[in-house]
C-alpha positions as CSV (number, residue, x, y, z in Angstrom):
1,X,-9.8,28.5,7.5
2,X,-13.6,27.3,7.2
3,X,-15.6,26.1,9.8
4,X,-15.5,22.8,8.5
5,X,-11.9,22.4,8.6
6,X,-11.5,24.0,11.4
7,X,-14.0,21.4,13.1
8,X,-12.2,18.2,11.7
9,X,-8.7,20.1,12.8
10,X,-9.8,20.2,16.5
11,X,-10.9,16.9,16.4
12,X,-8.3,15.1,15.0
13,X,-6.3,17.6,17.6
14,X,-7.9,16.3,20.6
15,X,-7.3,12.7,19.7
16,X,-4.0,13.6,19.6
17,X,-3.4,15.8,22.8
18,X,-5.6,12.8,24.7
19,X,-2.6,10.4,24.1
20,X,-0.2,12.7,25.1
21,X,-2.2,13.0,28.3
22,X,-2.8,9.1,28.6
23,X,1.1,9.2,28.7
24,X,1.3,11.6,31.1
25,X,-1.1,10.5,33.5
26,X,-2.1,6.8,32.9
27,X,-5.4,7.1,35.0
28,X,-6.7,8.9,32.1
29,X,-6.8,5.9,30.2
30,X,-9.3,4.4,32.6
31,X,-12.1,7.6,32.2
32,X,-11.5,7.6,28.6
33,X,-12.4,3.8,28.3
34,X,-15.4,4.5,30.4
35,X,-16.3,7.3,28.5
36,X,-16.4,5.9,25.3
37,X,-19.0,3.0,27.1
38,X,-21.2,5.2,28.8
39,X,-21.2,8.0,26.2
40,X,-22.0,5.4,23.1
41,X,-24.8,4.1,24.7
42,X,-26.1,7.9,25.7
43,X,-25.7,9.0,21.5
44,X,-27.6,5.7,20.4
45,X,-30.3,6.1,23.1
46,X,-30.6,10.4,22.3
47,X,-30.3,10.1,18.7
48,X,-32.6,6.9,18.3
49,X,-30.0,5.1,16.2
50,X,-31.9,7.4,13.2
51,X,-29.0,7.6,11.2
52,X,-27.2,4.4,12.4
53,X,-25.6,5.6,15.5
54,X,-25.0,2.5,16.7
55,X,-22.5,1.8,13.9
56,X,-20.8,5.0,14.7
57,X,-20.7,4.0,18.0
58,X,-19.5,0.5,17.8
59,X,-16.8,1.8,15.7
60,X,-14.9,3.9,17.9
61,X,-14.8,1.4,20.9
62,X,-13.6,-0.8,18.3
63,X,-10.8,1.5,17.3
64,X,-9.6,1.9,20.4
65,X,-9.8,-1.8,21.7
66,X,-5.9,-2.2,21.3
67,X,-4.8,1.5,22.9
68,X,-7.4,0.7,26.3
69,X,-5.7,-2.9,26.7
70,X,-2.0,-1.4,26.0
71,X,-2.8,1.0,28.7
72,X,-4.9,-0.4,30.9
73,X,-8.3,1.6,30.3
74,X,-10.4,-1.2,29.3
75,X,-13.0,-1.8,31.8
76,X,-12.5,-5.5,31.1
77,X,-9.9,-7.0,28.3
78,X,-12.2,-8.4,26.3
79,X,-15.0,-5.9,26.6
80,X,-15.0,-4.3,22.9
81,X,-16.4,-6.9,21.4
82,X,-19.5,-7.3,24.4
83,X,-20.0,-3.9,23.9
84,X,-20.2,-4.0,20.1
85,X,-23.0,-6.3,20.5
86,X,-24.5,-4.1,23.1
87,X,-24.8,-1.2,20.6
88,X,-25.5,-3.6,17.6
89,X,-28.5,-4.9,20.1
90,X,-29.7,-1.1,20.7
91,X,-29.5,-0.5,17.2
92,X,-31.7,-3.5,16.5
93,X,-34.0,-2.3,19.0
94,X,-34.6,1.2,17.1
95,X,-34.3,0.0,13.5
96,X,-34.5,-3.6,13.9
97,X,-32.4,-6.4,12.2
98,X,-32.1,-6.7,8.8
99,X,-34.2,-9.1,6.8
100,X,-33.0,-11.9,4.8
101,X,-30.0,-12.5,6.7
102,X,-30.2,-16.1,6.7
103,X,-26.5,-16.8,6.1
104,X,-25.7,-15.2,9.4
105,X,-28.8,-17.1,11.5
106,X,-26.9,-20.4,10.1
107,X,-23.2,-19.4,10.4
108,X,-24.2,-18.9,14.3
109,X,-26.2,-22.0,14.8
110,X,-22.8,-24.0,13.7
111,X,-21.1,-22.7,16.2
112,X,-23.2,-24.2,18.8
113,X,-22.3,-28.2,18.2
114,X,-18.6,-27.8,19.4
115,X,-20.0,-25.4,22.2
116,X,-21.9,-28.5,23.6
117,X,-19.3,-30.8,23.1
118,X,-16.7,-28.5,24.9
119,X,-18.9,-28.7,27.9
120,X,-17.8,-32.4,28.3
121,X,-14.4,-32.5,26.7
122,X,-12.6,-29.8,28.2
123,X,-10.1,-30.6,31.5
124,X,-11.6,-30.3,35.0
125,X,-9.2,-27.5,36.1
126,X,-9.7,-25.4,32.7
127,X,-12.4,-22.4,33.5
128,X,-15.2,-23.2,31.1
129,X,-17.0,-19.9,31.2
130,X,-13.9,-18.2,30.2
131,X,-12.5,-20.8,27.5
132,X,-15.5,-21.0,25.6
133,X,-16.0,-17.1,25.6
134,X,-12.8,-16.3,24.8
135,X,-12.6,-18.2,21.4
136,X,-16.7,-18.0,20.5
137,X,-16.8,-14.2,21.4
138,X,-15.2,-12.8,18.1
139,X,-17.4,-15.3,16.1
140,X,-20.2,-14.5,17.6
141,X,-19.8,-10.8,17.5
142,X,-19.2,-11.4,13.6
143,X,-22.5,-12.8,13.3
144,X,-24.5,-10.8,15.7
145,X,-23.2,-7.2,13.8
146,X,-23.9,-9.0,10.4
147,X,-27.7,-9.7,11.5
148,X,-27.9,-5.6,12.0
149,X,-25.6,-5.0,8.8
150,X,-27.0,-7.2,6.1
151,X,-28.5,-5.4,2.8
152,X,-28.8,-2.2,5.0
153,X,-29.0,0.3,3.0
154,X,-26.5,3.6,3.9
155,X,-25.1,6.6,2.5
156,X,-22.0,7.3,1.5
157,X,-21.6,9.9,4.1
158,X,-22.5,7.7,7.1
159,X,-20.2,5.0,5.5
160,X,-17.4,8.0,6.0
161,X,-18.7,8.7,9.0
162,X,-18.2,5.1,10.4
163,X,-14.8,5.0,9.0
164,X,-14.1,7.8,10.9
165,X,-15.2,6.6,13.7
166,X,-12.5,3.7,13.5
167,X,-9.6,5.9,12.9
168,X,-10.0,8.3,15.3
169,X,-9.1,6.5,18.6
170,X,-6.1,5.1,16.4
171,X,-5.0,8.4,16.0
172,X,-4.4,8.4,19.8
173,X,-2.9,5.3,19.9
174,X,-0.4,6.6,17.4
175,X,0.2,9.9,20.0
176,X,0.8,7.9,22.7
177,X,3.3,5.8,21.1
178,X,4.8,8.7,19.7
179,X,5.7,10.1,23.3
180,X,6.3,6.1,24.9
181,X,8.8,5.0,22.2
182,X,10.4,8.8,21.4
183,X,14.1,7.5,19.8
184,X,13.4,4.8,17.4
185,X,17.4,4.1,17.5
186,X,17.6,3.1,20.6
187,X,15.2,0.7,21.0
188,X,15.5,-1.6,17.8
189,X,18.4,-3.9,17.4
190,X,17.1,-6.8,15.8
191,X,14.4,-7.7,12.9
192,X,12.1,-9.1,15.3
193,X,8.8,-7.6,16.4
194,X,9.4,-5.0,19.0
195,X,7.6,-4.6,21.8
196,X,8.9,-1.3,22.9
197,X,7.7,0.1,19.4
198,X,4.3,-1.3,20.1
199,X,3.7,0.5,23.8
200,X,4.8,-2.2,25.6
201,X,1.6,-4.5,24.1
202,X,1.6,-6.8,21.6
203,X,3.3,-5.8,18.3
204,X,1.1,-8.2,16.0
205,X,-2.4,-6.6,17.8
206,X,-1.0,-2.9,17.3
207,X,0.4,-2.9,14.0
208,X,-3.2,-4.4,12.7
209,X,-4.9,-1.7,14.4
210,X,-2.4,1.1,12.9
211,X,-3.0,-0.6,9.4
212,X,-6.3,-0.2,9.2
213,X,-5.3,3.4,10.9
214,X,-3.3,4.1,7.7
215,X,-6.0,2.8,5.5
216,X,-8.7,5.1,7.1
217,X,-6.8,8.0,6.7
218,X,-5.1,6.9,3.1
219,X,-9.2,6.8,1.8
220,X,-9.8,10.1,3.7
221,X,-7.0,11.8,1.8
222,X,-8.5,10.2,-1.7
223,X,-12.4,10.9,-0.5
224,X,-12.7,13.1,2.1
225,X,-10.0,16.2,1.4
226,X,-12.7,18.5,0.2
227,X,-9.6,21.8,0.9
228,X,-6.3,21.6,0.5
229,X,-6.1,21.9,4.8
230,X,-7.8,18.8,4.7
231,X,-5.3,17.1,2.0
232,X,-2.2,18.1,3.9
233,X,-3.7,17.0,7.5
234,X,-5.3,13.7,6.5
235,X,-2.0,12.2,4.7
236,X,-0.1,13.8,7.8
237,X,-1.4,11.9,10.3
238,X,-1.8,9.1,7.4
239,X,2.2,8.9,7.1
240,X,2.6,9.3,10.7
241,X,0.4,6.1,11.4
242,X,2.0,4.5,9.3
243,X,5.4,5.2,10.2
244,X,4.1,4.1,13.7
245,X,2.8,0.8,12.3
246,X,5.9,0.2,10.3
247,X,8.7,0.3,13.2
248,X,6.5,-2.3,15.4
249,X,8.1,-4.8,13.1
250,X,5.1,-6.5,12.6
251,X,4.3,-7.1,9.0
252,X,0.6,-8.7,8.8
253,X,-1.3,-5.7,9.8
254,X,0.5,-3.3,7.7
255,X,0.8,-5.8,4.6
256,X,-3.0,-5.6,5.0
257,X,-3.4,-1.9,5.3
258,X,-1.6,-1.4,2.1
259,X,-3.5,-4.6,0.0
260,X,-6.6,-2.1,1.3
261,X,-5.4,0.8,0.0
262,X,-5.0,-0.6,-3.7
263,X,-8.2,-2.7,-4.0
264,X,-9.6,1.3,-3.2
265,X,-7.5,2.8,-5.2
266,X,-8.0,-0.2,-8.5
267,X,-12.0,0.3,-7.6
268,X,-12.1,4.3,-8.0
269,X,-10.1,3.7,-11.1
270,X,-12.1,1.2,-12.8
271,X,-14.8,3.3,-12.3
272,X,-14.2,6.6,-12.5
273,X,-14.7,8.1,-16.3
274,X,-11.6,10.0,-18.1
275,X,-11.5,13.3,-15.6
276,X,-11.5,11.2,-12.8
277,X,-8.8,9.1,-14.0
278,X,-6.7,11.9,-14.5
279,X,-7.4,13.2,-11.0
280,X,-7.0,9.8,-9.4
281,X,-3.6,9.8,-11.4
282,X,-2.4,12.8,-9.1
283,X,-3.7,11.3,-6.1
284,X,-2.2,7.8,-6.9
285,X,1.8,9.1,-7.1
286,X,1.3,12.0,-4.1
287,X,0.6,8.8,-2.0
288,X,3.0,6.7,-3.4
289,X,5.5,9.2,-2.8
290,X,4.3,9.6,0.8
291,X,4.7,5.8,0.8
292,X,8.4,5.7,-0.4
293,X,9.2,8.9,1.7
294,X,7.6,6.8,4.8
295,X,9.6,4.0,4.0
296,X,12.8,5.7,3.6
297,X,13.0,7.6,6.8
298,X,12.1,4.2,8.7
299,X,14.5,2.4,6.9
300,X,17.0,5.7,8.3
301,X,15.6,5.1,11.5
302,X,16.4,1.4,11.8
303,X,19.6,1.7,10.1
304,X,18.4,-0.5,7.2
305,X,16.5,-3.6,10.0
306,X,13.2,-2.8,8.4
307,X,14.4,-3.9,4.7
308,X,15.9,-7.0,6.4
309,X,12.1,-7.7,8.8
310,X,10.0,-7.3,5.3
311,X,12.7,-9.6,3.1
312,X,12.6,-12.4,5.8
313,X,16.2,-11.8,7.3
314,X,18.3,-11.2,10.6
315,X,19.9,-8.4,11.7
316,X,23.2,-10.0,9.8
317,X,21.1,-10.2,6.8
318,X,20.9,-14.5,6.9
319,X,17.5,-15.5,5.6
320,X,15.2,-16.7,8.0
321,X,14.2,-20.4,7.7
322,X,10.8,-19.6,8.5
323,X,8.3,-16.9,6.9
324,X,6.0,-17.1,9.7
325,X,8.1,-17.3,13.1
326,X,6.8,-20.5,13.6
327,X,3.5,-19.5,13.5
328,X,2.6,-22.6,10.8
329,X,3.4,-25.0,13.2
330,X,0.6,-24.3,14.7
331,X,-1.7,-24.3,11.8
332,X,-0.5,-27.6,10.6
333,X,-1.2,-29.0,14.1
334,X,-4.3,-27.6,14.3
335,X,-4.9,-29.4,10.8
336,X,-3.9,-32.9,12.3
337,X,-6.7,-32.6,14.8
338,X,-9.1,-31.7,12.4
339,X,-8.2,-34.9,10.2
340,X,-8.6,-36.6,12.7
341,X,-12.1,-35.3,14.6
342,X,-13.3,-34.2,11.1
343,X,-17.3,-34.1,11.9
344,X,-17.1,-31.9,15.0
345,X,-14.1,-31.1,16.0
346,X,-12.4,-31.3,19.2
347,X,-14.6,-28.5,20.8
348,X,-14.0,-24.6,21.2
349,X,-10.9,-24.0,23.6
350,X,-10.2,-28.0,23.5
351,X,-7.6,-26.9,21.3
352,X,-4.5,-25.2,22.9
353,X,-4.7,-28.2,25.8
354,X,-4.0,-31.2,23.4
355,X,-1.5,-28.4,21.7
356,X,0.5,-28.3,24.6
357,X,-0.4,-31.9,25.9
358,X,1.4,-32.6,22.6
359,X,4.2,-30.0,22.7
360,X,4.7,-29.1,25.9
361,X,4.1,-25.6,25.3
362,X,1.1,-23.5,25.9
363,X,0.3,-21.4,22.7
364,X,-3.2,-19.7,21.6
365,X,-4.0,-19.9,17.7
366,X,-2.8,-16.7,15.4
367,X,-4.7,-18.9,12.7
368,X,-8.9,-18.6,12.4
369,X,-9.6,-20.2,10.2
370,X,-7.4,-23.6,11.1
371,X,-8.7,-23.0,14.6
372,X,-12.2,-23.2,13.2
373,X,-11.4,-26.7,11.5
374,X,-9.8,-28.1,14.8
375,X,-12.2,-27.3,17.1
376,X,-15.4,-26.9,14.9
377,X,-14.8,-29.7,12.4
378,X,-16.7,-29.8,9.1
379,X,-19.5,-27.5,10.3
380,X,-16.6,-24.8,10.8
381,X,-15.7,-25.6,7.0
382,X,-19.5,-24.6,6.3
383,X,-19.5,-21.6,8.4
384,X,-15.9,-19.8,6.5
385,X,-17.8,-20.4,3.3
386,X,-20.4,-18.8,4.0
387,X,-18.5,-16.1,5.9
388,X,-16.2,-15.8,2.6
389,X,-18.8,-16.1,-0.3
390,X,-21.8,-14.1,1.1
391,X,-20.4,-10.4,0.8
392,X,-19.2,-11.5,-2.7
393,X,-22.1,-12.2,-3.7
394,X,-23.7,-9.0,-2.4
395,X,-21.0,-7.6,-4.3
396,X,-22.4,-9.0,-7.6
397,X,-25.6,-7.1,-6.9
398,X,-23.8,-4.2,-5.7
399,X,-21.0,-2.9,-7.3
400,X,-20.9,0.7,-6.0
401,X,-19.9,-0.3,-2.5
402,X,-16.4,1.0,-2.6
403,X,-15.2,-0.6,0.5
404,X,-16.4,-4.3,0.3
405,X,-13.5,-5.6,-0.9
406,X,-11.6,-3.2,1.2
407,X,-13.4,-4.7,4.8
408,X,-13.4,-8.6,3.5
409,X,-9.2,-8.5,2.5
410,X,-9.2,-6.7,5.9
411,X,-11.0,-9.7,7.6
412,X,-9.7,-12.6,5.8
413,X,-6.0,-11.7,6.4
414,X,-6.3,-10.3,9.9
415,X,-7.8,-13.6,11.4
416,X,-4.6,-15.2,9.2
417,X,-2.3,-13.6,11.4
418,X,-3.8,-12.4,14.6
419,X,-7.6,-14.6,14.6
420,X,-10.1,-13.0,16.3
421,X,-8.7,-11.9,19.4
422,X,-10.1,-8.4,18.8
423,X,-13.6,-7.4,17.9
424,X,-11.8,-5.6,14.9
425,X,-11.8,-8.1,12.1
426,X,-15.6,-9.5,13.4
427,X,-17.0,-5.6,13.2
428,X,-15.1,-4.5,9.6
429,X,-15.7,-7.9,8.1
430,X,-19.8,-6.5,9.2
431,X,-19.4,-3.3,7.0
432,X,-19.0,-5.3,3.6
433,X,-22.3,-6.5,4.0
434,X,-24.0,-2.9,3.8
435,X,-26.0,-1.2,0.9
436,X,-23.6,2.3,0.1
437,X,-25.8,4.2,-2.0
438,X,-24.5,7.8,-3.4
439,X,-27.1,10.5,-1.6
440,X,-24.5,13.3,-3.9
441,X,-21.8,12.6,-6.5
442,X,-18.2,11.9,-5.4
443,X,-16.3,14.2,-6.7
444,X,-12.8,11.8,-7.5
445,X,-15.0,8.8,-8.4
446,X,-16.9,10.6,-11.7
447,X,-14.8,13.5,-12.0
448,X,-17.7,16.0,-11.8
């Protein structure tokens, strides 16, 4: 075995033996969330953030956001995105910010209208600090890591070493709930999202995560497999996150994980030359056959409920009367109060209080971007376009980022179906906007 596989084996190894002992002995979780903290901000400050350590280390606490809160390691619950910041800020501080990134100055100074007006509109017993923060802090994150990530210019390898950064603490995540949920058969009975599949957490949350799990590992089998160990170990734990994601029940995050892998997959094809084609062509049907093998053995496992979740039906195979488990109702109400406060908005957290003045019920917005037109108005309208139209634009001047599309259809359809209430979709949406160059030629893309 050569050192270099050796190397990625052990690491990939320990991720996995650390969720076995998370499951063991839950206290774990606690020193590993502290760990990742104190020993991100230690690499940036050694290493100078010379070779954008920062982004390295943003990326792993941001990978394992949804394992820490599942298990209680988080030092506080909504602490990945604070610290993203933190090393986005000590990256600024070693390389500075990037220039020209006028877009993201704007997008944040809209935010700060329905900030103001949420001071005087939200009720007396509501806690202010923690309202505002908890709806303006995945936003803001957004815009603070685009500030660092505009037009910066990276190399492929560091782009892959980013990645991998991400998928690593999902590969423990996908350990642990190996050993939490170990018989599949006994635990799902119905088509609906299954919290014992999902470590006791939230299934829409951890199937997102394990999405962009299989997508980091799906590219990694395509890019990264440089030996045949490598291959067979990266579409392992590739099939095994996604089988993980898959019995959670939860469709959006996988959905998205897979839209990922074929914008990669149509972008190496369009432009690799002939012998790369015909490489790619290999590639292409040993992962579609992992797919349909993945699939399979799930649909085994759940003695056919997973055909019935993805087609929209009940466990007696009547069709559900809604796609989204009721999740539009909230969208369209959410639309009603932008119509009518359509300059402003009702104010950031305003929101789910006249929801549940209305209703009755207390329930927090899976939807983004309607939650940005209730409580922002028409300055939250101005702030998703530029959001939306910005990296496409840097795509037009830079066609060889490989992942752009990949990071923006993994932003736009996460904050459809879970909104920003992890630092996830605000930090990947953040990659799109940086300058890949080629430092050495990829091997599947040109076929040399």
């Amino acid at each position: 075995m050569k050192k270099e596989d050796l190397n990625y084996f052990n690491i990939i190894l320990f991720h996995v033996v650390l969720g076995f002992l998370v499951y063991l002995f839950p206290f774990v979780a606690k020193i590993y969330g502290y760990a990742i903290l104190i020993g991100g901000i230690y690499f940036v400050i050694k290493t100078q953030n010379r070779h954008n350590e920062a982004l390295v280390a943003a990326a792993y606490i941001v990978g394992s956001e949804v394992f820490l809160r599942m298990t209680g390691g988080n030092p506080l619950y909504e602490i990945s995105k604070y610290a993203v910041m933190v090393f986005i800020f000590m990256g600024m501080y070693f390389s500075g910010f990037s220039r020209g990134a006028a877009p993201y100055w704007i997008f944040l100074l809209l935010l700060v209208p329905s900030v103001v007006i949420t001071t005087f509109v939200l009720n007396f017993e509501t806690d202010m600090r923690k309202s505002i923060a908890f709806n303006i802090s995945g936003p803001v994150c957004l815009g603070v890591a685009s500030l660092y990530t505009y037009r910066r210019k990276i190399p492929l390898h560091q782009m892959n070493s980013i990645i991998l950064g991400l998928g690593l603490p999902i590969v423990t995540c996908m350990s642990y709930l190996t050993f939490y949920t170990p018989s599949i058969q006994d635990v799902v009975t119905s088509t609906e999202s299954n919290s014992a599949t999902s470590g006791g957490f939230g299934p829409n949350q951890v199937s997102t995560f394990l999405g962009l799990g299989m997508f980091v590992f799906f590219s990694r089998t395509i890019l990264e497999s440089r030996t045949k160990f490598m291959l067979g170990l990266n579409i392992l734990v590739a099939i095994n996150i996604s089988y993980r994601g898959i019995v959670t029940f939860s469709r959006g995050g996988m959905i998205t994980g897979f839209l990922m892998i074929l914008l990669l997959l149509f972008f190496l094809y369009y432009k690799s030359n002939y012998t790369g084609r015909v490489k790619l062509n290999y590639i292409i049907v040993f992962i579609a056959v992992a797919i349909v093998a993945t699939w399979s053995y799930t649909s085994f496992q759940t003695g056919g409920l997973i055909d019935k979740r993805y087609a929209n039906q009940d466990a007696r195979g009547r069709t559900k009367e809604s796609r989204f488990t009721g999740r539009e109702d909230i969208a369209q109400n959410e639309i009603d109060m932008f119509l009518k406060n359509p300059i402003f908005g009702v104010g950031v957290g305003k929101g789910v209080e006249l929801r549940t003045k209305e209703t009755g019920t207390w329930v927090l917005s899976h939807d983004e971007i309607t939650r940005m037109l209730a409580e922002h108005g028409t300055l939250g309208i101005f702030a998703l376009l530029i959001l939306f139209f910005t990296p496409l634009f840097l795509y037009l001047e830079n066609k060889f980022n490989m992942f752009l599309l990949c990071f923006l259809a993994f932003w736009f359809f996460t904050i459809n179906h879970a909104a920003m209430r992890t630092a996830a979709p605000a930090f990947v949406y953040s990659l799109s906007l940086l300058n890949v160059y080629f430092e050495k030629k990829v091997q599947v893309a040109d076929g040399s």
